[in-house]
C-alpha positions in Angstrom: 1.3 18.7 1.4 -0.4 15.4 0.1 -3.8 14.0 0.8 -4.5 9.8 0.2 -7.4 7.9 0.4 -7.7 4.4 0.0 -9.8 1.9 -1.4 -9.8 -1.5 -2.4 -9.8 -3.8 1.3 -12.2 -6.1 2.4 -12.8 -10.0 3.1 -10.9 -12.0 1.4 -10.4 -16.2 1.8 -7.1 -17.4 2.1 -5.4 -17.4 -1.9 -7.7 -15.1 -3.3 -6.4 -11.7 -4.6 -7.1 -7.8 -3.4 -5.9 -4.9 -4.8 -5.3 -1.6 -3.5 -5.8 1.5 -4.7 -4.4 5.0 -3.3 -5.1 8.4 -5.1 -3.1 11.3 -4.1 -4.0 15.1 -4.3 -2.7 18.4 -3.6 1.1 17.9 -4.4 2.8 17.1 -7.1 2.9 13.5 -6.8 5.7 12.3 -9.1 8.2 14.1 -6.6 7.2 11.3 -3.7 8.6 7.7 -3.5 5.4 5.5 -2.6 4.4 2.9 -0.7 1.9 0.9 1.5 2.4 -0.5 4.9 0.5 -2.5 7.0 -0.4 -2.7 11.2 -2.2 -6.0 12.6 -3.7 -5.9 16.0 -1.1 -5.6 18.6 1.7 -5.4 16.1 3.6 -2.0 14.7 3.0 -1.2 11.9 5.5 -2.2 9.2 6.5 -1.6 5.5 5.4 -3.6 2.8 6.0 -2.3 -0.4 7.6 0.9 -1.8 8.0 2.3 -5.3 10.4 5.2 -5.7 10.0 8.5 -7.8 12.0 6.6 -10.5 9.9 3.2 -10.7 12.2 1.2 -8.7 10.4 -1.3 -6.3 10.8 -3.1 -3.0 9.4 -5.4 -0.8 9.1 -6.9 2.6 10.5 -10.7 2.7 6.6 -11.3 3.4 5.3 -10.1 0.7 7.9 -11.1 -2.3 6.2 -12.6 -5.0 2.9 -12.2 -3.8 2.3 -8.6 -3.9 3.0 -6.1 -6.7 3.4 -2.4 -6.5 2.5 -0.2 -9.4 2.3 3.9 -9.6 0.7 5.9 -12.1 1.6 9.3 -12.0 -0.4 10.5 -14.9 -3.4 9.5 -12.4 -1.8 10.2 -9.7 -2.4 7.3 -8.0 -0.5 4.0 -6.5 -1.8 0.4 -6.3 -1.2 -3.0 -4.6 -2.1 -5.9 -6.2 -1.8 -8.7 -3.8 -2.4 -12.4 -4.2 -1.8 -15.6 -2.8 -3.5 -13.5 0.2 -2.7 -15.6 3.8 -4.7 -14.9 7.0 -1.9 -13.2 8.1 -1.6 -10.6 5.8 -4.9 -9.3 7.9 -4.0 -6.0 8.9 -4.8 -2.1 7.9 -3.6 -1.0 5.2 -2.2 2.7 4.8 -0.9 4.6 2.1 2.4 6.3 2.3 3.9 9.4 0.5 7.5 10.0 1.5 9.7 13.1 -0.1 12.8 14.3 2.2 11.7 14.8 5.7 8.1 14.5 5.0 5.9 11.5 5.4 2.1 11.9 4.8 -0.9 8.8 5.3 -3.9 8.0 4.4 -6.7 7.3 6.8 -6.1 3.0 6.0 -8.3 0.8 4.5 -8.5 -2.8 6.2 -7.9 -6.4 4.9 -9.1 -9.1 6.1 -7.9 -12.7 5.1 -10.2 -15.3 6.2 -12.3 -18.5 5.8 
């Protein structure tokens, strides 16, 4: 089993830049793929980015170009750097760790795009 916690949201105005941070513990984390996903208000929540065990990346049609994924399994963490940051990108933000059958979150950590 994995734990994640992350950090990094906040208020941001339309074209300025977050970045996300999610640190992972109790698990070996290089054996997870990685990724983030997002849930606005009324909306399911959906993916937006995923690195795999081997460093291969994807992304959500949204999101390509704006957003980077990055891992770090020396620290054991995963990051988002997102820019160009639109109001509707607003949403919380969770962490995802994904290995076989298993999925594990973190608690989210919100964004907010806004003027």
């Amino acid at each position: 089993q994995v734990q994640l916690v992350e950090s990094g949201g906040g208020l941001v105005q339309p074209g300025g830049s977050l970045r996300l941070s999610c640190a992972a513990s109790g698990s070996i984390f290089s054996i997870y793929d990685m990724g983030w996903y997002r849930q606005a208000p009324g909306k399911q929540r959906e993916l937006v980015a995923v690195v795999t065990t081997g460093g291969s990346t994807n992304y959500a049609d949204p999101v390509k170009g704006r957003f980077t994924i990055s891992r770090d399994n020396a620290k054991n963490t995963v990051s988002l750097q997102m820019n160009s940051l639109k109001p509707e990108d607003t949403a919380v933000y969770y962490c995802n760790a994904h290995h076989m059958i298993f999925h594990y979150w973190g608690q989210g950590t919100q964004v907010t795009v806004s003027s």
